[in-house]
mmCIF file of the N, C-alpha and C atoms, coordinates in Angstrom:
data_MODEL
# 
_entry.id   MODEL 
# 
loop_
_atom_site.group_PDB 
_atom_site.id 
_atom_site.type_symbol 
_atom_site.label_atom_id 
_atom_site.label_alt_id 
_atom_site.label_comp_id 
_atom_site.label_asym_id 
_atom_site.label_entity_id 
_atom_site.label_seq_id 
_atom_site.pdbx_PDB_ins_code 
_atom_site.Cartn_x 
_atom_site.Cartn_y 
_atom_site.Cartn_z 
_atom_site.occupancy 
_atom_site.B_iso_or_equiv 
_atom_site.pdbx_formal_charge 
_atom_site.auth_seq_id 
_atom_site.auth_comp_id 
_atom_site.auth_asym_id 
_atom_site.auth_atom_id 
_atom_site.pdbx_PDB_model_num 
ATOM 1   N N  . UNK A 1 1  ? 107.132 127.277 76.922  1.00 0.00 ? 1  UNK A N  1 
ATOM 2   C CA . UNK A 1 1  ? 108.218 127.849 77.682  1.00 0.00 ? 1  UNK A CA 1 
ATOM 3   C C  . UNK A 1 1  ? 109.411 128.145 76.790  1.00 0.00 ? 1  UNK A C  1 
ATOM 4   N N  . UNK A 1 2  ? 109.851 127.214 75.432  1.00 0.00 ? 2  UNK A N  1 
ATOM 5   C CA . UNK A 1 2  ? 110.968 127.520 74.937  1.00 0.00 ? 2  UNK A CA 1 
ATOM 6   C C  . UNK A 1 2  ? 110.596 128.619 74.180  1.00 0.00 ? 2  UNK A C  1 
ATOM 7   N N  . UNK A 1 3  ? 109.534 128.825 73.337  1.00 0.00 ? 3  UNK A N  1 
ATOM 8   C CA . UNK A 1 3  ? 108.664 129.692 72.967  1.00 0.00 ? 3  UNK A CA 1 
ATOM 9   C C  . UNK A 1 3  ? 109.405 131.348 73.759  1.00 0.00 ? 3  UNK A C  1 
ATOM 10  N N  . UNK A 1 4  ? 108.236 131.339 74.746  1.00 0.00 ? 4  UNK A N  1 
ATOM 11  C CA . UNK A 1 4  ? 108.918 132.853 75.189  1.00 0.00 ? 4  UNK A CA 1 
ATOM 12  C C  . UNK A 1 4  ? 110.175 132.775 76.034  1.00 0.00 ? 4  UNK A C  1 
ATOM 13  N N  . UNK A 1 5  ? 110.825 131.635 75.827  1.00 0.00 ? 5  UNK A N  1 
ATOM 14  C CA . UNK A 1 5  ? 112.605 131.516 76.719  1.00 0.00 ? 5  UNK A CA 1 
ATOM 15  C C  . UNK A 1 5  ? 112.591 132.150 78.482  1.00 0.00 ? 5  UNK A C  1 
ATOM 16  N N  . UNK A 1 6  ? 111.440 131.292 79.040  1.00 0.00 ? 6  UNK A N  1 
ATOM 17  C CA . UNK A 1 6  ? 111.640 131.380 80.465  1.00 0.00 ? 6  UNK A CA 1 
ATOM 18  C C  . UNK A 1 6  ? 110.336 130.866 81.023  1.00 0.00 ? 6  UNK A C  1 
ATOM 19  N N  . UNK A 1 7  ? 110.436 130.260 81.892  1.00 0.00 ? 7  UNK A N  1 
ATOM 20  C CA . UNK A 1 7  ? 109.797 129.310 82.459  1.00 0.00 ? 7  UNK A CA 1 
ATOM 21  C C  . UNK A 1 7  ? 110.328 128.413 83.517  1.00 0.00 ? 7  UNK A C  1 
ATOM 22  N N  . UNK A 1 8  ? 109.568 128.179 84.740  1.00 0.00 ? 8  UNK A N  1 
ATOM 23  C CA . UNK A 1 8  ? 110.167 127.011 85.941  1.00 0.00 ? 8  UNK A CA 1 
ATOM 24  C C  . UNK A 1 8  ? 109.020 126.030 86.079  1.00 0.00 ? 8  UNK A C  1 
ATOM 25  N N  . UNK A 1 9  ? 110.263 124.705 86.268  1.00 0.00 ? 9  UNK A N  1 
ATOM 26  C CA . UNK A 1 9  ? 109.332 123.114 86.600  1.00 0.00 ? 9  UNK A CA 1 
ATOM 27  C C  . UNK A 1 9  ? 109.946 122.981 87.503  1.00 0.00 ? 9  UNK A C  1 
ATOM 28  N N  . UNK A 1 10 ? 108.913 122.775 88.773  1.00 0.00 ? 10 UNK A N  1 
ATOM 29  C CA . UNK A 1 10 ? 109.294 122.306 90.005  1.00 0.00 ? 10 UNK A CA 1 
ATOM 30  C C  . UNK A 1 10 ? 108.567 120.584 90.070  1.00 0.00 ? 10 UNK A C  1 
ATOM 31  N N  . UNK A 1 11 ? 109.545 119.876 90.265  1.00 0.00 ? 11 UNK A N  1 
ATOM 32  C CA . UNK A 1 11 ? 109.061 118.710 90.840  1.00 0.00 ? 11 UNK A CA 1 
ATOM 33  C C  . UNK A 1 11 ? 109.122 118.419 91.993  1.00 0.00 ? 11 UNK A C  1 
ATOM 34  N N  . UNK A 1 12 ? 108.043 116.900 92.472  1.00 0.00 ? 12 UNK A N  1 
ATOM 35  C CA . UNK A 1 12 ? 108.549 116.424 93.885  1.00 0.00 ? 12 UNK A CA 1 
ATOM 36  C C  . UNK A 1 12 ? 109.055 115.619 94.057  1.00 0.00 ? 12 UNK A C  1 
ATOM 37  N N  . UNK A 1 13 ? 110.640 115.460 94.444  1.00 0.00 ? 13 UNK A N  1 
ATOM 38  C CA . UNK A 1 13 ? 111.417 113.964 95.001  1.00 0.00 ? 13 UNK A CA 1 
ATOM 39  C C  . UNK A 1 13 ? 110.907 113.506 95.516  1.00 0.00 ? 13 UNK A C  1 
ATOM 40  N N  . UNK A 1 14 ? 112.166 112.915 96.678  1.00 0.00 ? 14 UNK A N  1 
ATOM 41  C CA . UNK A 1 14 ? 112.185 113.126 98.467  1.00 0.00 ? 14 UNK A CA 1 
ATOM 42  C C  . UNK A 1 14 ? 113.832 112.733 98.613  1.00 0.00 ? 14 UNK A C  1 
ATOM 43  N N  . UNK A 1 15 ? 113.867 112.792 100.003 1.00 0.00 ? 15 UNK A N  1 
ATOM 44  C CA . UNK A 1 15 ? 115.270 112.653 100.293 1.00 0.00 ? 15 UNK A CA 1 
ATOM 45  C C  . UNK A 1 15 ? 116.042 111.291 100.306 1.00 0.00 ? 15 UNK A C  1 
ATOM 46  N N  . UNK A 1 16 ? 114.981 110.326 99.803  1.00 0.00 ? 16 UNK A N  1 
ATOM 47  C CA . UNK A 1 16 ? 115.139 108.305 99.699  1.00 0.00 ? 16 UNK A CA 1 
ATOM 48  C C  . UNK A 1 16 ? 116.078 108.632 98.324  1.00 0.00 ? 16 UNK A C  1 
ATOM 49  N N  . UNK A 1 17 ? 115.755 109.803 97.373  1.00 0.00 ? 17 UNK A N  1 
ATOM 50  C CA . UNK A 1 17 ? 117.036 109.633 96.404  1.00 0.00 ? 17 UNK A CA 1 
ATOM 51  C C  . UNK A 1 17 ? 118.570 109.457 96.712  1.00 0.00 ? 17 UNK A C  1 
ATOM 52  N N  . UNK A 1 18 ? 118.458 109.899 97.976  1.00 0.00 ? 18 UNK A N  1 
ATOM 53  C CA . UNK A 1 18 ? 120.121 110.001 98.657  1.00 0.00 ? 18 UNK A CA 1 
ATOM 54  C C  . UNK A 1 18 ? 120.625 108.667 99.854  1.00 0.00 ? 18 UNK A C  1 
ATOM 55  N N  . UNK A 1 19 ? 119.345 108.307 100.781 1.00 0.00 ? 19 UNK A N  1 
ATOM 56  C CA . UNK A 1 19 ? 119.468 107.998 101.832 1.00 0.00 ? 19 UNK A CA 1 
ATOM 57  C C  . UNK A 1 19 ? 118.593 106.432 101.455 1.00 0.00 ? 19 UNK A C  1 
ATOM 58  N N  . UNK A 1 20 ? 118.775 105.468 102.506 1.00 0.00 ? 20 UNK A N  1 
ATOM 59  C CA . UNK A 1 20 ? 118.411 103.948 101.967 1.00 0.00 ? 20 UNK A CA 1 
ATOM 60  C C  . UNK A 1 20 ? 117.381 103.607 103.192 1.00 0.00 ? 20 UNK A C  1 
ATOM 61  N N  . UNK A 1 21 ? 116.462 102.858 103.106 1.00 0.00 ? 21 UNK A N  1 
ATOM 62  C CA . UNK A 1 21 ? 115.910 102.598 103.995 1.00 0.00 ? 21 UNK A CA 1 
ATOM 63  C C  . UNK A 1 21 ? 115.165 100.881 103.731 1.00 0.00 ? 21 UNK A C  1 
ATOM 64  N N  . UNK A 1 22 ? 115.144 100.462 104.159 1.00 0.00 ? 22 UNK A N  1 
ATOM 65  C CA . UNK A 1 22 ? 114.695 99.109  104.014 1.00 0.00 ? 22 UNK A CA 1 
ATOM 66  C C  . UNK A 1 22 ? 112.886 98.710  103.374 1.00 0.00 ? 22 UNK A C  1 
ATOM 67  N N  . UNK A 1 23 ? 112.875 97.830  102.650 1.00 0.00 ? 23 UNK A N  1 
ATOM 68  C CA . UNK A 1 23 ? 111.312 97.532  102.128 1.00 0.00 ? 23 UNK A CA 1 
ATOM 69  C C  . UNK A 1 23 ? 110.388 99.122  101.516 1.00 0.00 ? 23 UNK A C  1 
ATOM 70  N N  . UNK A 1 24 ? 111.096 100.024 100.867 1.00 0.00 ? 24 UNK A N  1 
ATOM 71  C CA . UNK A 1 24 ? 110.427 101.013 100.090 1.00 0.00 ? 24 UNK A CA 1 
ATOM 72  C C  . UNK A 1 24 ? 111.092 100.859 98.596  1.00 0.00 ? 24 UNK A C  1 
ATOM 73  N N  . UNK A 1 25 ? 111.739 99.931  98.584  1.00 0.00 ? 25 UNK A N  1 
ATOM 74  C CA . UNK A 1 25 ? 112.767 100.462 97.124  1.00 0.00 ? 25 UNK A CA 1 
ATOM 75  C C  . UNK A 1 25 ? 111.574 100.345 95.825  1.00 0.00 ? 25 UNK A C  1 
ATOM 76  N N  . UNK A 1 26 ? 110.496 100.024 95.582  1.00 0.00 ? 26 UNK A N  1 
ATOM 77  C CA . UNK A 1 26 ? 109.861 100.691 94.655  1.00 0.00 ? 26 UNK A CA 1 
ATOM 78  C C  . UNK A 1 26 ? 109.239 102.439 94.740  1.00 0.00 ? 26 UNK A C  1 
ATOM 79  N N  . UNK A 1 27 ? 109.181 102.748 95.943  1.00 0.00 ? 27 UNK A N  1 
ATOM 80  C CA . UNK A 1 27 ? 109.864 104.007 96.473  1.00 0.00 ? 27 UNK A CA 1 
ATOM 81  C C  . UNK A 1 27 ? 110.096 105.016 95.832  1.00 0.00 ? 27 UNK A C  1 
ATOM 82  N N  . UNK A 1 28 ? 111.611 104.579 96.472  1.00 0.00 ? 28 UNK A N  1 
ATOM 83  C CA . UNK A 1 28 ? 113.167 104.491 95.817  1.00 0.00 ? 28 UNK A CA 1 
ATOM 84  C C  . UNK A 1 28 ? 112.950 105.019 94.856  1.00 0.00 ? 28 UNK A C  1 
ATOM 85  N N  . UNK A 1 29 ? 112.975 103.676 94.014  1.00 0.00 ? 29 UNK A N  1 
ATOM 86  C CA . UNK A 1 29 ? 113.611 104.235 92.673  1.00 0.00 ? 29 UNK A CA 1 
ATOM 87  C C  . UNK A 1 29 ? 112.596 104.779 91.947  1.00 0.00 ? 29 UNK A C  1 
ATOM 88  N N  . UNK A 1 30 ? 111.293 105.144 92.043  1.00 0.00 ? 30 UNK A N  1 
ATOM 89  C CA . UNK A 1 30 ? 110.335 106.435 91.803  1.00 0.00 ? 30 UNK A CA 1 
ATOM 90  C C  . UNK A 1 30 ? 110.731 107.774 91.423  1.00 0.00 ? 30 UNK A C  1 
ATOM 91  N N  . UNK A 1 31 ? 111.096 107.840 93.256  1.00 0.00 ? 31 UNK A N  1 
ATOM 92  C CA . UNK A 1 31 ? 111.527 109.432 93.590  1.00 0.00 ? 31 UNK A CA 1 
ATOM 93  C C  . UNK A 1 31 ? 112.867 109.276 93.090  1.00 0.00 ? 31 UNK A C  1 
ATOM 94  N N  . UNK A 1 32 ? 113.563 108.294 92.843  1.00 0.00 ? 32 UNK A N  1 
ATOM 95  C CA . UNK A 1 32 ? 114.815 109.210 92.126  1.00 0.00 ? 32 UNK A CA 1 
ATOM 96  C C  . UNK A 1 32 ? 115.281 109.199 90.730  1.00 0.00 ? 32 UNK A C  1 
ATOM 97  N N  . UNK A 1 33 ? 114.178 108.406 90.245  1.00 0.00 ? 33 UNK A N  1 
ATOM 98  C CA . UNK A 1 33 ? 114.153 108.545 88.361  1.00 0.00 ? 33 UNK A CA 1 
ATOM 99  C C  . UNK A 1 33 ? 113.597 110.322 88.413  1.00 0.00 ? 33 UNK A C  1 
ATOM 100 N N  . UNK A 1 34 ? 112.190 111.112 89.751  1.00 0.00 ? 34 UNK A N  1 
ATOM 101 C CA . UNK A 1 34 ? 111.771 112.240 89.489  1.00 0.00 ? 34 UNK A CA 1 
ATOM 102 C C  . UNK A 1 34 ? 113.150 113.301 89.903  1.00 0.00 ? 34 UNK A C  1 
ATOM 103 N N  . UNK A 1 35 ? 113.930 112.764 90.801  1.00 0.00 ? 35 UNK A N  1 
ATOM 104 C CA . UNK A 1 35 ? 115.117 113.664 91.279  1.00 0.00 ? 35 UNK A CA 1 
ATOM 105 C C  . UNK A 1 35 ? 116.192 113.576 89.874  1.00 0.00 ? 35 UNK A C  1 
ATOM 106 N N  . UNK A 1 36 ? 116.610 112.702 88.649  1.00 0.00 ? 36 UNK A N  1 
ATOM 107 C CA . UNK A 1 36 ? 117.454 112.442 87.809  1.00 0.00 ? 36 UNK A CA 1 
ATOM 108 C C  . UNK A 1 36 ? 116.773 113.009 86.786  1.00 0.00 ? 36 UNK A C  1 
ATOM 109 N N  . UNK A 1 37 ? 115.608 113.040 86.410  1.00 0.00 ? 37 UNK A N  1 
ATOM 110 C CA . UNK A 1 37 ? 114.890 113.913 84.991  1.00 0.00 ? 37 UNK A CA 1 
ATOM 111 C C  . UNK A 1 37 ? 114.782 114.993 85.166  1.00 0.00 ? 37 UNK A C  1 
ATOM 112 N N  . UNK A 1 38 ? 114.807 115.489 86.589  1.00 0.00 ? 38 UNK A N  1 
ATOM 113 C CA . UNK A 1 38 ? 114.856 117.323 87.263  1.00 0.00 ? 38 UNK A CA 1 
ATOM 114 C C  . UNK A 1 38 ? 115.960 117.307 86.660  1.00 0.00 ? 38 UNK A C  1 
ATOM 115 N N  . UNK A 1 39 ? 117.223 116.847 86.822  1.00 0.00 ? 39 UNK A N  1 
ATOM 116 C CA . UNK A 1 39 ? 118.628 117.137 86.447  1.00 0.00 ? 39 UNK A CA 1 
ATOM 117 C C  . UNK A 1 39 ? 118.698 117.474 85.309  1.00 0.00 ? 39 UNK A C  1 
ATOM 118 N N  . UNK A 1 40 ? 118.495 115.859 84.649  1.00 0.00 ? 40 UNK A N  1 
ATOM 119 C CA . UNK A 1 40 ? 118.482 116.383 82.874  1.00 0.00 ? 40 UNK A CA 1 
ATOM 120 C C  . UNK A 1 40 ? 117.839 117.008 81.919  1.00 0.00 ? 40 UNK A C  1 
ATOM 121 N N  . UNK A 1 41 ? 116.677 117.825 82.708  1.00 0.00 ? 41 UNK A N  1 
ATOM 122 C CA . UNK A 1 41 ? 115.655 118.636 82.306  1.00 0.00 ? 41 UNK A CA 1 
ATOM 123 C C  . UNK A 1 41 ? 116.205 120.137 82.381  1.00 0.00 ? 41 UNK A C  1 
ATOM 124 N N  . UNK A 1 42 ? 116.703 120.168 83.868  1.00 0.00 ? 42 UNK A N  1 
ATOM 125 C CA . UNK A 1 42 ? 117.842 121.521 83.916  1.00 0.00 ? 42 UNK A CA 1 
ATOM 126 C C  . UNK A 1 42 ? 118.943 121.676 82.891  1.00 0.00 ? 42 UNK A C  1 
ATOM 127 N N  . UNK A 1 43 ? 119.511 120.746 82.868  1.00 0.00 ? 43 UNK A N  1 
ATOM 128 C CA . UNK A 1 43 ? 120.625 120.674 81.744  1.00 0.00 ? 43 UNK A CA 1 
ATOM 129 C C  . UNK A 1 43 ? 120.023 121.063 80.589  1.00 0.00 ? 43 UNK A C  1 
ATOM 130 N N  . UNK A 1 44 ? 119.113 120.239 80.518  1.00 0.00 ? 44 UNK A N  1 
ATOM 131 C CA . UNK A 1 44 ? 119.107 120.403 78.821  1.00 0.00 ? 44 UNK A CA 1 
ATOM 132 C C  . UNK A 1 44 ? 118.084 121.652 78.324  1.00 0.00 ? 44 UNK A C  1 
ATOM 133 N N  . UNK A 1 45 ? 117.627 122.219 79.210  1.00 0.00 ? 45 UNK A N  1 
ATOM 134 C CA . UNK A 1 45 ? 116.730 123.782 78.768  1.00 0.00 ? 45 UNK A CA 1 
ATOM 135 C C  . UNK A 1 45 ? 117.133 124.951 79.489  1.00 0.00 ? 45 UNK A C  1 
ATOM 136 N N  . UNK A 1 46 ? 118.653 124.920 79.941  1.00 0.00 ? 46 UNK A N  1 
ATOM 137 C CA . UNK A 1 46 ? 118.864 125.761 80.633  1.00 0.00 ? 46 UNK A CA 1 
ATOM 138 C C  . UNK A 1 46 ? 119.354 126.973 79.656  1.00 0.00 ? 46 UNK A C  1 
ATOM 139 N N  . UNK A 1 47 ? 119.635 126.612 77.955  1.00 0.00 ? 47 UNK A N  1 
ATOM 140 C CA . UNK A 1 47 ? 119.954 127.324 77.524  1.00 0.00 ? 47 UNK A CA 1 
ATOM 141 C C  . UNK A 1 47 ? 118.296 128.347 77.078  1.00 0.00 ? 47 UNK A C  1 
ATOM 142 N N  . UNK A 1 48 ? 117.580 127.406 76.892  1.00 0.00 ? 48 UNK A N  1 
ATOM 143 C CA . UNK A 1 48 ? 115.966 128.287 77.069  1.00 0.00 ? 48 UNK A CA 1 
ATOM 144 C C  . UNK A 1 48 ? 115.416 129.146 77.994  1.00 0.00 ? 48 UNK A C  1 
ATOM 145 N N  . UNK A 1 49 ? 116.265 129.428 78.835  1.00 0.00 ? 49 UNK A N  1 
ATOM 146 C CA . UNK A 1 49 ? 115.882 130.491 80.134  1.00 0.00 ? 49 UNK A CA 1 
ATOM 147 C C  . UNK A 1 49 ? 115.012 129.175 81.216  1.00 0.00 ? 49 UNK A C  1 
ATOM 148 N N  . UNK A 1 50 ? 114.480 128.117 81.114  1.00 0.00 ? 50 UNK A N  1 
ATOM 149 C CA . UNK A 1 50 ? 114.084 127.210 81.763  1.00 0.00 ? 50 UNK A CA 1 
ATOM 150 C C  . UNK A 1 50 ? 114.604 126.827 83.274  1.00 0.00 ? 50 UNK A C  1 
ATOM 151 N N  . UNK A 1 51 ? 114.372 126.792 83.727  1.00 0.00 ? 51 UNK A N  1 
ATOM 152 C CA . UNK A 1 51 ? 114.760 126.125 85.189  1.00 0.00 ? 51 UNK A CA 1 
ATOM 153 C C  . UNK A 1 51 ? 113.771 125.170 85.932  1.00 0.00 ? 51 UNK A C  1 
ATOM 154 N N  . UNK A 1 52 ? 114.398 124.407 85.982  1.00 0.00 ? 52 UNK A N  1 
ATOM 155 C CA . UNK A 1 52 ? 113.826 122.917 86.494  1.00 0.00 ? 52 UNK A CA 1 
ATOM 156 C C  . UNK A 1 52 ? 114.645 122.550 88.002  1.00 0.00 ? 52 UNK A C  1 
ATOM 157 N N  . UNK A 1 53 ? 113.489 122.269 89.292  1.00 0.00 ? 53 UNK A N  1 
ATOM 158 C CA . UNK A 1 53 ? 114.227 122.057 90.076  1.00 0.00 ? 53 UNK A CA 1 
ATOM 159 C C  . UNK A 1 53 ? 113.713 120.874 90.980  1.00 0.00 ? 53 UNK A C  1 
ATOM 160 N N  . UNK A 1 54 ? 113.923 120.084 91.721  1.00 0.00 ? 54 UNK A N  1 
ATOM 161 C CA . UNK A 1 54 ? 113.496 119.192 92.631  1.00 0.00 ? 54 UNK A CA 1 
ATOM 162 C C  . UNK A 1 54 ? 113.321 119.033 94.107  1.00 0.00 ? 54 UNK A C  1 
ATOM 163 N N  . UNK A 1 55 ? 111.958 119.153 94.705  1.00 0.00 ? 55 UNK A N  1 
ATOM 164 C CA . UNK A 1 55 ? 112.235 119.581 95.759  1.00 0.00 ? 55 UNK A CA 1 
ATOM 165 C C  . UNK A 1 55 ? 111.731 118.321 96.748  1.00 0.00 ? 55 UNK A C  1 
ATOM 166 N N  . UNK A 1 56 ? 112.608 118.247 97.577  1.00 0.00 ? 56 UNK A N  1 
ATOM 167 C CA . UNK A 1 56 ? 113.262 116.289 98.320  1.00 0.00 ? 56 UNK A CA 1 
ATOM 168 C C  . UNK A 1 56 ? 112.908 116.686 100.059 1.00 0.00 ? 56 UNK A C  1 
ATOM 169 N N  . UNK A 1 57 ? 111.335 116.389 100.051 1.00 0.00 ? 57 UNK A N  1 
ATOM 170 C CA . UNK A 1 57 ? 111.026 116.666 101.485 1.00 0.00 ? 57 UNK A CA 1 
ATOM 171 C C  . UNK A 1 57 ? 111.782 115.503 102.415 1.00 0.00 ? 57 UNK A C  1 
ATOM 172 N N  . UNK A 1 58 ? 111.835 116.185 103.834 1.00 0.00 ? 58 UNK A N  1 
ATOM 173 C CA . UNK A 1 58 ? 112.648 114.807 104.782 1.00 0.00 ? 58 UNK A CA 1 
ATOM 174 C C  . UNK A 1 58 ? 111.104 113.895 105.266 1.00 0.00 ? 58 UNK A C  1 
ATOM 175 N N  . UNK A 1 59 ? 111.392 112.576 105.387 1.00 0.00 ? 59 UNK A N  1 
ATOM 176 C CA . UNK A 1 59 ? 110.711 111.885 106.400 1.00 0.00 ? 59 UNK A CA 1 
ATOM 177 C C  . UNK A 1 59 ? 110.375 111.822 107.448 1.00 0.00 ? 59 UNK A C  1 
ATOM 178 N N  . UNK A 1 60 ? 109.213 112.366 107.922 1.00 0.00 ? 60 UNK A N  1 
ATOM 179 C CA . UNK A 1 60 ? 109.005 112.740 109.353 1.00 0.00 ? 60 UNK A CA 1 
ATOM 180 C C  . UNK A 1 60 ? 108.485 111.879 110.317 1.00 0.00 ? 60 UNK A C  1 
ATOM 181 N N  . UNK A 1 61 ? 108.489 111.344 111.513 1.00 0.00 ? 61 UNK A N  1 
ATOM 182 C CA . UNK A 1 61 ? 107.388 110.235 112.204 1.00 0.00 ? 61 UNK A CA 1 
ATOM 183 C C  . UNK A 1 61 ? 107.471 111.310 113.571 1.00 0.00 ? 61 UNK A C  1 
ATOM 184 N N  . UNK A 1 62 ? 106.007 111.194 113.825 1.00 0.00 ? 62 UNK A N  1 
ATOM 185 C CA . UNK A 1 62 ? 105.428 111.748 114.838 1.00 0.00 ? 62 UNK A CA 1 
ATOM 186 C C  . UNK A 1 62 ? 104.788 110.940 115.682 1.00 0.00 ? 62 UNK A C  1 
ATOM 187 N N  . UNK A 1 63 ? 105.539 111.128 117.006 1.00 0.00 ? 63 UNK A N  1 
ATOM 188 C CA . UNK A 1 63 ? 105.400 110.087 117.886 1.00 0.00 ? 63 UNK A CA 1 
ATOM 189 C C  . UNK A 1 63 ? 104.340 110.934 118.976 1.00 0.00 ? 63 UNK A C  1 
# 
């Protein structure tokens, strides 16, 4: 990708990077080490045409 200067990494969060919920925190802090390396992955190859983004589905229960 730095090669020909453009390229996209999509990862998968979820929305537990933002929001707290009880007895998942290995979880947790999973999805939001993958939501914090999206960040610094954007940052740091954005001058490579790169784009890196994270995408943080909601929690659904179907009753």
């Amino acid at each position: 990708m730095i090669k020909r200067s453009s390229g996209q990494i999509i990862t998968i969060a979820s929305v537990q990077t933002s929001l707290v919920r009880p007895s998942i925190s290995p979880y947790t802090a999973t999805k939001a080490s993958v939501g914090d390396i999206s960040k610094v992955m954007a940052t740091d190859w954005a001058k490579y045409g790169i784009q890196c983004n994270a995408i943080a589905p909601v929690f659904f229960i179907q009753y």
